[in-house]
ROLUM-983569 format. One record per residue: residue number from 1; residue in three letters; x, z, y of N, C-alpha, C in turn. Coordinates in steps of 0.05 Angstrom, whole numbers, plus 32768, in hexadecimal, padded with zeros to 4 digits. Each point is the difference from the previous one (the first is absolute). Example, Ala and Ser with C-alpha at 12.3 -4.5 7.8 and 13.67 -1.06 7.14 Angstrom:
2
SITE   i  aa n.c1 n.c3 n.c2 ca.c1 ca.c3 ca.c2 c.c1 c.c3 c.c2
SITE   1 ALA 8108 809C 7F8E  7FEE  8000  8018 8012 8000 8018
SITE   2 SER 7FF9 7FF2 8015  8010  8001  8018 7FF1 800E 8016
! end
This chain:
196
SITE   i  aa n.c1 n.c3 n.c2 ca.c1 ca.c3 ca.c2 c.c1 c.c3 c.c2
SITE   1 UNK 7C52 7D97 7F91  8011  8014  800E 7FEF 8019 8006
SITE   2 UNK 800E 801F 8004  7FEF  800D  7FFC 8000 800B 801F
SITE   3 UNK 7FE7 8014 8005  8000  8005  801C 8006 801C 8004
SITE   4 UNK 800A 8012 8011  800E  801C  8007 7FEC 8010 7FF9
SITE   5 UNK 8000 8014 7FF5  7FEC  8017  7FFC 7FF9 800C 801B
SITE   6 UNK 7FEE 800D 7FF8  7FF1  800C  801D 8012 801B 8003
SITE   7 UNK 7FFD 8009 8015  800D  8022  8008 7FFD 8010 7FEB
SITE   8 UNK 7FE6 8000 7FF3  7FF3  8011  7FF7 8004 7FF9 7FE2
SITE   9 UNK 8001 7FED 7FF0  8007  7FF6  7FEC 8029 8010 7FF9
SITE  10 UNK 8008 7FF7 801F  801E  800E  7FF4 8006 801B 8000
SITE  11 UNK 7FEF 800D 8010  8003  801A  7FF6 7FF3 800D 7FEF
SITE  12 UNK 7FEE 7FF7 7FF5  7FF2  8009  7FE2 8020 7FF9 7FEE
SITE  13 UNK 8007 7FED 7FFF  8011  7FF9  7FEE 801E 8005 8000
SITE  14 UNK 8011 8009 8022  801A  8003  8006 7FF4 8012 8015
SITE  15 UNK 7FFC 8005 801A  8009  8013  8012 7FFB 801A 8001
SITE  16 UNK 7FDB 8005 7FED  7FF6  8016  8005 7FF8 800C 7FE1
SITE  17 UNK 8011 7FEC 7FEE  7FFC  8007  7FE7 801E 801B 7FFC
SITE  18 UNK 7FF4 8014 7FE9  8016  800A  8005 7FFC 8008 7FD6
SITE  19 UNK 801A 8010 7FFD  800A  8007  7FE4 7FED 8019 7FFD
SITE  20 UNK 7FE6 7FFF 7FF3  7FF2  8020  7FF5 8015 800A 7FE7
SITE  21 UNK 7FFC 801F 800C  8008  801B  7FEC 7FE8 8009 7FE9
SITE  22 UNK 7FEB 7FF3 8012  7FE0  8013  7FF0 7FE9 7FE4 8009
SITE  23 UNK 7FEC 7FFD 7FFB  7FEC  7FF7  7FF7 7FE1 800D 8006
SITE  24 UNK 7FF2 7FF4 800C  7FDF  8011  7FF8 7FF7 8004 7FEF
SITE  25 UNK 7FE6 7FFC 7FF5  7FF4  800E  7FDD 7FF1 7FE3 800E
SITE  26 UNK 7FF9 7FEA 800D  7FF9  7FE8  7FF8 8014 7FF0 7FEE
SITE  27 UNK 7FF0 7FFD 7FEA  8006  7FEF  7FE9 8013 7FE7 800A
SITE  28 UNK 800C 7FEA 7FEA  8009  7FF1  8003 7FFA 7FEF 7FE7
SITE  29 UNK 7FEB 7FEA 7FFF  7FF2  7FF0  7FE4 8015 7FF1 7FF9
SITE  30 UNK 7FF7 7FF4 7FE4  8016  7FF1  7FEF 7FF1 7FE6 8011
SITE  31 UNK 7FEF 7FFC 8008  8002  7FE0  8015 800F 800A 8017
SITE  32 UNK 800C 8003 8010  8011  8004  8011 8019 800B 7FFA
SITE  33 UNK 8000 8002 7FE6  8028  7FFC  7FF0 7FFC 7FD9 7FFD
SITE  34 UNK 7FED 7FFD 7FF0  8001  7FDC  8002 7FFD 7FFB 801A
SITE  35 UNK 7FF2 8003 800F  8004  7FF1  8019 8022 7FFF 8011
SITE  36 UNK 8009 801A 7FF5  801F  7FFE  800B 8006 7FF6 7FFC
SITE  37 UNK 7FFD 7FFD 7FDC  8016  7FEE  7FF6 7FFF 7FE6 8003
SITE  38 UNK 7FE0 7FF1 800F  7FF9  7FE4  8000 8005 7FFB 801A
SITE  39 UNK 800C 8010 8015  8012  8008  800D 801F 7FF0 8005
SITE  40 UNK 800C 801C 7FF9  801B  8003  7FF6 800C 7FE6 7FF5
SITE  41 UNK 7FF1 7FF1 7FE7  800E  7FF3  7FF2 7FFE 7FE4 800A
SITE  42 UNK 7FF7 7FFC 801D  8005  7FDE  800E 801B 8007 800F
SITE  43 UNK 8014 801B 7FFB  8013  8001  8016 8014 7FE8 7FF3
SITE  44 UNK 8013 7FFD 800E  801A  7FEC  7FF5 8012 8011 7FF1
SITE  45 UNK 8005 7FEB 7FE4  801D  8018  7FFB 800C 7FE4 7FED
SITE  46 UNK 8015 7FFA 7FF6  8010  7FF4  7FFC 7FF4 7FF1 7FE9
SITE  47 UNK 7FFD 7FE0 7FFB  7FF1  7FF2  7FF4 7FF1 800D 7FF8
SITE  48 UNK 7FEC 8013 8001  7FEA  8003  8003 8000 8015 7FE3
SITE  49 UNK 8012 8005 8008  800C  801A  7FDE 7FEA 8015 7FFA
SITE  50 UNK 7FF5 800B 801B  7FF3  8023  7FF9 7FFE 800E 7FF4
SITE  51 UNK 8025 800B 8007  8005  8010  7FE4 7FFD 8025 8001
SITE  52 UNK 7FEF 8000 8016  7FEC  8020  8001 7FF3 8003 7FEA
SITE  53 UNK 8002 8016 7FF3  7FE7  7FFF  7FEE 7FF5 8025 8009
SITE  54 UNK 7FE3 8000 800A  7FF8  8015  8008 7FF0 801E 7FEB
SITE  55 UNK 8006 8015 8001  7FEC  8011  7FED 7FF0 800E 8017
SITE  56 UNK 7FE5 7FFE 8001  7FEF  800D  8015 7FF8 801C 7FE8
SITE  57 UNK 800A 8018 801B  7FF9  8013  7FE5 7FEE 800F 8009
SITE  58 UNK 7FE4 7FFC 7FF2  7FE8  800A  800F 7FFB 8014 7FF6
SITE  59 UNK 7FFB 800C 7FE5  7FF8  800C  7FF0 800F 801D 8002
SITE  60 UNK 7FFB 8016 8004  800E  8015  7FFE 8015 800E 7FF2
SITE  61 UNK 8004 7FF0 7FEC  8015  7FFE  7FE0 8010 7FF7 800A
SITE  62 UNK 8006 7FE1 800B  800D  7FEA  8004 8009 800D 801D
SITE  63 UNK 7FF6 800F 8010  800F  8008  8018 8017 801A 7FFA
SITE  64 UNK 7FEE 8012 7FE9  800E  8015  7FFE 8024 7FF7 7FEF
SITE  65 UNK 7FFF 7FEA 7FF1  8010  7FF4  7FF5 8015 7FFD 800D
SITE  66 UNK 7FF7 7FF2 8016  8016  7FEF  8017 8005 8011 8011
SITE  67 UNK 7FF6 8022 8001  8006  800E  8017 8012 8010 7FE7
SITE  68 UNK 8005 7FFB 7FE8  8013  8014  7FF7 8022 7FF1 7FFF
SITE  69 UNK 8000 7FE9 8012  8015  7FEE  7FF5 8008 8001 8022
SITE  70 UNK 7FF8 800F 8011  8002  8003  801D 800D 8017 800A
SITE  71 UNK 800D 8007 8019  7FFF  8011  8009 7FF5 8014 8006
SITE  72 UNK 8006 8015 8005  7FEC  8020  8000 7FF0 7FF6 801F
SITE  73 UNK 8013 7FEF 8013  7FEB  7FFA  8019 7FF2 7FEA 7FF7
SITE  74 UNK 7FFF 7FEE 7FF5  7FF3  7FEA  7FFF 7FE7 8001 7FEF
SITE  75 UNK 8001 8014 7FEC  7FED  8003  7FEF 7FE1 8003 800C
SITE  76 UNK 8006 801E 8006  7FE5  7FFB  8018 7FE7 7FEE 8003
SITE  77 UNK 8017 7FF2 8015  7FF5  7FEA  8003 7FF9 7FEC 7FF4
SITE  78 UNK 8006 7FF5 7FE7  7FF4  7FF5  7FE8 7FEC 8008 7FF2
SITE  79 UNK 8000 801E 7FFC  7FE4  800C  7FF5 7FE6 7FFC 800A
SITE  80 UNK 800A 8009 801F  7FE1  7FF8  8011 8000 7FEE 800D
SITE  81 UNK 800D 7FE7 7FF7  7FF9  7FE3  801B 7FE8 8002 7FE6
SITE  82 UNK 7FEF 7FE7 800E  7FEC  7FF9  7FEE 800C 7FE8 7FE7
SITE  83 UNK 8019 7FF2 800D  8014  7FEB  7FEE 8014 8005 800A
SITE  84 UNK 8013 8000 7FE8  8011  8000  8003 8018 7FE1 7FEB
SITE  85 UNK 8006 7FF4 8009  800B  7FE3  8002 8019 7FFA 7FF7
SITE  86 UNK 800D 8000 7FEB  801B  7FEE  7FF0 8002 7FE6 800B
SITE  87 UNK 8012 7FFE 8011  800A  7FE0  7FFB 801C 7FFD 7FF4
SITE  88 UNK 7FFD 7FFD 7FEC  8011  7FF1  7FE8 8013 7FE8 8002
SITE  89 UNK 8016 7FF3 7FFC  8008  7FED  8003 8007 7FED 7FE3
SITE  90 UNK 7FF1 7FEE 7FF8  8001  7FEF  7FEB 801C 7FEC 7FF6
SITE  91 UNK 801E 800E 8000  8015  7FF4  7FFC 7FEF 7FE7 7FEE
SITE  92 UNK 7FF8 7FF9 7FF3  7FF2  7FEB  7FE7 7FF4 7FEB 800F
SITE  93 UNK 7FF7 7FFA 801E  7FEF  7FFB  800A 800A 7FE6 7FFE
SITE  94 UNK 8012 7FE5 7FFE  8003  7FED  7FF5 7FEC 7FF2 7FEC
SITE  95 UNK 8005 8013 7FED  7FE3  7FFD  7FE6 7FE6 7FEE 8004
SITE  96 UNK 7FF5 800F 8022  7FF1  7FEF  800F 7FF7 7FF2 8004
SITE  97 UNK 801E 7FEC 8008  7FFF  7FF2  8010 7FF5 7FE4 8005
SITE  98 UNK 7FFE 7FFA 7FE2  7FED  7FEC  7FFC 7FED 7FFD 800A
SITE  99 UNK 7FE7 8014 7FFE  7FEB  8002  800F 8002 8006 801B
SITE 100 UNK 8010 8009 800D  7FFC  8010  801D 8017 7FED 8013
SITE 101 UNK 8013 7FEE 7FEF  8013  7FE7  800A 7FFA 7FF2 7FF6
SITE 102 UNK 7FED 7FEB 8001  7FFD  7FEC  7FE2 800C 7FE7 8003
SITE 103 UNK 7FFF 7FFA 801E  8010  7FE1  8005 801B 7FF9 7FF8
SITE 104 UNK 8015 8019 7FFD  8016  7FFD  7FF2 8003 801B 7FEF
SITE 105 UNK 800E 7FFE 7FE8  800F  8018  7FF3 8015 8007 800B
SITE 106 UNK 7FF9 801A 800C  8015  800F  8012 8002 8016 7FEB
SITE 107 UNK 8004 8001 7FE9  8006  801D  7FFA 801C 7FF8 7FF8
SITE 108 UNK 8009 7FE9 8002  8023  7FF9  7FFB 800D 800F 8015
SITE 109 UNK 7FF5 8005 801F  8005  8005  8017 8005 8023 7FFA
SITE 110 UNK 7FF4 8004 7FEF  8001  801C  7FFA 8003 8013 7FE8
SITE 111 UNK 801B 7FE9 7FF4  8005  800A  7FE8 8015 800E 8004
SITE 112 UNK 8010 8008 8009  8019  8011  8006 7FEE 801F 800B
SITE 113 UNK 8004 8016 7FE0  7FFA  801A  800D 7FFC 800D 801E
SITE 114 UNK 801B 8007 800B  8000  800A  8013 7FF4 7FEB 8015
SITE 115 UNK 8002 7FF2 8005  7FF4  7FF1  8017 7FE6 8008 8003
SITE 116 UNK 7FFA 7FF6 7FE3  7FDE  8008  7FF2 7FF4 8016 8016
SITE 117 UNK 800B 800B 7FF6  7FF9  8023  800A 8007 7FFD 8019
SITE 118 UNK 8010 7FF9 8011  8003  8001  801B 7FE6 7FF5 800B
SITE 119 UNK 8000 7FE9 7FF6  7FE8  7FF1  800C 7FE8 800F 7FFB
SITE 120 UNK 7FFE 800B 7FE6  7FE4  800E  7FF6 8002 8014 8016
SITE 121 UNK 8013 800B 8003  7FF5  801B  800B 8000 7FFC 8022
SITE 122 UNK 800C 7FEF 800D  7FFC  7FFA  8017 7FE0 7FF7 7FFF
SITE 123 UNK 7FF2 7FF1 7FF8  7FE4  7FF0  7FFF 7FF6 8017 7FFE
SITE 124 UNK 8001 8015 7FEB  7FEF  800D  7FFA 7FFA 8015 8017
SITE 125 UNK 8018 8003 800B  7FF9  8017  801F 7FF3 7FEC 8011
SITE 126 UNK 8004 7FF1 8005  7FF3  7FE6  8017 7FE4 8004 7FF9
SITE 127 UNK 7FFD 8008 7FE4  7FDD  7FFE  7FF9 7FF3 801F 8007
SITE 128 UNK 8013 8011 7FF7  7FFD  801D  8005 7FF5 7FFD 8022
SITE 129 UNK 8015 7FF5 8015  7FED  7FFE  8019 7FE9 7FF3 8002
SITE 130 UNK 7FF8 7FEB 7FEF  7FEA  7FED  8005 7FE6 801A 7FF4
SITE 131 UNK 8004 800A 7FF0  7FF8  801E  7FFD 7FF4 800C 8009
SITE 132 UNK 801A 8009 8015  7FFB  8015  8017 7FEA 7FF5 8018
SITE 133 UNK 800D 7FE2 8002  7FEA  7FF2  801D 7FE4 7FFB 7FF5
SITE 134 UNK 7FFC 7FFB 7FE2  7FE3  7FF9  7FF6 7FE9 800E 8004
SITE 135 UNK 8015 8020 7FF2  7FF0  801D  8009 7FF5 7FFD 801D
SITE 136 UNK 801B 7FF9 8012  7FF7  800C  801B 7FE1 7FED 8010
SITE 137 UNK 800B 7FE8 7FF6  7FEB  7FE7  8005 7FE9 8009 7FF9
SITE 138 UNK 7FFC 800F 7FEA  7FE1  8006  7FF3 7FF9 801E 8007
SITE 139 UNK 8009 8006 8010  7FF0  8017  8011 8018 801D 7FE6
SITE 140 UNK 800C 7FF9 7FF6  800E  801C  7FEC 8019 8006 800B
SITE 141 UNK 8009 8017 7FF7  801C  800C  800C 8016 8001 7FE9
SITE 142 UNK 800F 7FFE 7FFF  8018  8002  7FEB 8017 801C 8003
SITE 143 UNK 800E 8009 7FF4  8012  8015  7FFC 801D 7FF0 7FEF
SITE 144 UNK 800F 7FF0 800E  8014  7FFC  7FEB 8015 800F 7FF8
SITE 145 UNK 8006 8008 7FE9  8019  8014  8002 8014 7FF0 7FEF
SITE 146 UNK 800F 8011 7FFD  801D  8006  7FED 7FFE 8015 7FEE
SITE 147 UNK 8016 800F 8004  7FFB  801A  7FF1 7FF5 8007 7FED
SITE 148 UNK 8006 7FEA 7FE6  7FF7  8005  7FE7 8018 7FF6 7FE7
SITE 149 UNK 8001 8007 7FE8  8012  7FFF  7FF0 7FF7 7FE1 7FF8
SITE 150 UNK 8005 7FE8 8001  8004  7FE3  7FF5 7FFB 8001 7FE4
SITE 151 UNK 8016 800B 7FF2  8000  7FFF  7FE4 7FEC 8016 7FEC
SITE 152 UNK 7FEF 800E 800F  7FEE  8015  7FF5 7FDF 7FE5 8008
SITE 153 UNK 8000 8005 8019  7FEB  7FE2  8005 7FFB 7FEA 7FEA
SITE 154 UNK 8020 7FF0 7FFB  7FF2  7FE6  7FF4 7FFF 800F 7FDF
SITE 155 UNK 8011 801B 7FFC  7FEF  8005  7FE5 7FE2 8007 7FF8
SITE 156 UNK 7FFB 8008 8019  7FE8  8009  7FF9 7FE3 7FED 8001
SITE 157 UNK 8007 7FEE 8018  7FF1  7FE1  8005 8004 7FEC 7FF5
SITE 158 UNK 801E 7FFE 7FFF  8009  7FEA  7FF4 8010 7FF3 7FEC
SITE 159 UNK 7FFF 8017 7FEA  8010  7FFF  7FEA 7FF6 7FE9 7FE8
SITE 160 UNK 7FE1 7FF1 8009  7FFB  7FEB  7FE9 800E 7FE6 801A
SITE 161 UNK 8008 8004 8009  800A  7FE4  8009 801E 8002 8015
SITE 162 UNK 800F 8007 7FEF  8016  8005  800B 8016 7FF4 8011
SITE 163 UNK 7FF8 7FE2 8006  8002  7FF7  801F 7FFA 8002 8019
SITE 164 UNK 7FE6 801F 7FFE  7FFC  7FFC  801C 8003 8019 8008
SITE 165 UNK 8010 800C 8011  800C  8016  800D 7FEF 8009 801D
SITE 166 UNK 8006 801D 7FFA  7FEB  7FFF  8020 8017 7FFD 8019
SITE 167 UNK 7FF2 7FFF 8016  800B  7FFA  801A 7FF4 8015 8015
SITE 168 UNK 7FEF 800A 800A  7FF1  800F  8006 7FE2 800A 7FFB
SITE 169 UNK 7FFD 8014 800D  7FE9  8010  8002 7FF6 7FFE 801C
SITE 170 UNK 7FDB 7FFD 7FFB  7FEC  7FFD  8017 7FF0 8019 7FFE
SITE 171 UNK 7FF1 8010 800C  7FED  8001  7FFD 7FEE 7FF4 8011
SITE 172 UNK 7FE0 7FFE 7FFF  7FEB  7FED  8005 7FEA 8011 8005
SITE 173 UNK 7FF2 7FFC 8015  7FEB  800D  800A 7FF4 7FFE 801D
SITE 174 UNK 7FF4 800F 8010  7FF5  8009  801B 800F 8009 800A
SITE 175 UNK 800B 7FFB 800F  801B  801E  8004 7FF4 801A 8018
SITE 176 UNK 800F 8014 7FF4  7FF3  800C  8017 801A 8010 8010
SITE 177 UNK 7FF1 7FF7 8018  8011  8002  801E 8010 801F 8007
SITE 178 UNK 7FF8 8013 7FF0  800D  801A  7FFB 8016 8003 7FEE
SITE 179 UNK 8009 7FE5 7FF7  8019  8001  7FEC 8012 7FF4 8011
SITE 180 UNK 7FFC 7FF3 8017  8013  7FF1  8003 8019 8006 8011
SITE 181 UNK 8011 8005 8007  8015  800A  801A 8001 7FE0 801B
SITE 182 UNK 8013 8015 8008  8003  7FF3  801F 8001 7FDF 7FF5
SITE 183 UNK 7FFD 7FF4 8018  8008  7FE1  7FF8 8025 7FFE 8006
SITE 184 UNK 8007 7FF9 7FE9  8020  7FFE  8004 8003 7FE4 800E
SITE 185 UNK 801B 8002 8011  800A  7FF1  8013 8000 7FE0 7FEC
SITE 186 UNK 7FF5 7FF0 8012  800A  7FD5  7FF9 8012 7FF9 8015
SITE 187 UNK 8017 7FFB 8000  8011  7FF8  8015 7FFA 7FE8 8003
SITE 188 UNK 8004 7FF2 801C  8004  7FE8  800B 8010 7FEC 7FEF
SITE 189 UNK 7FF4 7FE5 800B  8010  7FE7  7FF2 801D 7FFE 8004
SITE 190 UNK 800D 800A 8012  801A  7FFA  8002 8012 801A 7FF6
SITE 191 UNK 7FF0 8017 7FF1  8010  8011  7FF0 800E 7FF3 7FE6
SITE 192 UNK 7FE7 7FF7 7FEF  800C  7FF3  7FE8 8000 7FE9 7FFB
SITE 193 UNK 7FF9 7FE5 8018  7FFF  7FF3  7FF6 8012 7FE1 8018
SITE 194 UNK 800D 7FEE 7FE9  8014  7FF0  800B 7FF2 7FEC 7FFF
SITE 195 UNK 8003 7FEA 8018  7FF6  7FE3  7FFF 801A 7FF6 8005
SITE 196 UNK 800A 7FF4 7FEE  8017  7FEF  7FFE 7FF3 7FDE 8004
! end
């Protein structure tokens, strides 16, 4: 059984963590994209599917790419994070499942298209957060957005494997404290939430 995080553990990770616009000029190494991802990928998601599939786009090509398939605001910010992050959703992710379910063949469980995809793409945001907390766990800041064209994205990333669609955009880095605005309002437990 596991034991409560310290004060200081949850707000690195939920209270005092917040969404960066911008980034410092400290780097961000390809061991600390694996370490996210060695991370990220113990979260739970539905027989054990993990149907995220990520593009870390480090290289200045691969950013300028993904900032032309974006918004005029979002771009920006893709050019100069130090990463900028595809998470993809693997409709195919069944395929798998042998290796990643092995005690039973569950890909019968997931032979009906649309479900497929419901399930894929629910897991795959569940992982998109495991993501966001990995970053925050390992001392990095994240930028998640929206605000990009879907079908310009997976042509441009993902056109040799055409089951896996993107879901959002991260960027990845240091963040720096001059991008960020006010802290917006968290309402209390009894705004949104029912105990029946």
């Amino acid at each position: 059984m596991g034991k409560p995080l310290d004060d200081a553990a949850l707000d690195t990770i939920f209270r005092t963590a917040r969404t960066y616009n911008g980034y410092t000029d400290e780097p961000v190494s390809e061991a600390e994209l694996h370490a996210i991802w060695e991370l990220m990928k113990w979260g739970p998601t539905s027989a054990n599917q993990l149907p995220a599939r990520l593009v870390w786009c480090v290289s200045d090509e691969a950013k300028a790419k993904l900032a032309e398939c974006t918004s005029a605001q979002n771009a920006p910010k893709i050019l100069k994070a130090p990463v900028s992050v595809i998470i993809g959703t693997d409709n195919d992710f069944h395929e798998h499942l042998p290796e990643l379910f092995p005690h039973v063949d569950a890909r019968p469980w997931f032979a009906e298209p649309v479900g497929r995809a419901t399930s894929a793409f629910r897991n795959a945001t569940l992982q998109g957060a495991y993501f966001i907390i990995a970053a925050r766990a390992l001392g990095l800041d994240t930028g998640p957005m929206s605000g990009f064209d879907n079908a310009k994205v997976d042509a441009a990333f993902f056109a040799d494997t055409p089951s896996v669609k993107s879901n959002f955009i991260s960027t990845l880095g240091h963040g720096d404290p001059a991008t960020i605005f006010d802290r917006l309002p968290r309402p209390g437990f009894e705004k949104f939430n029912i105990v029946a």
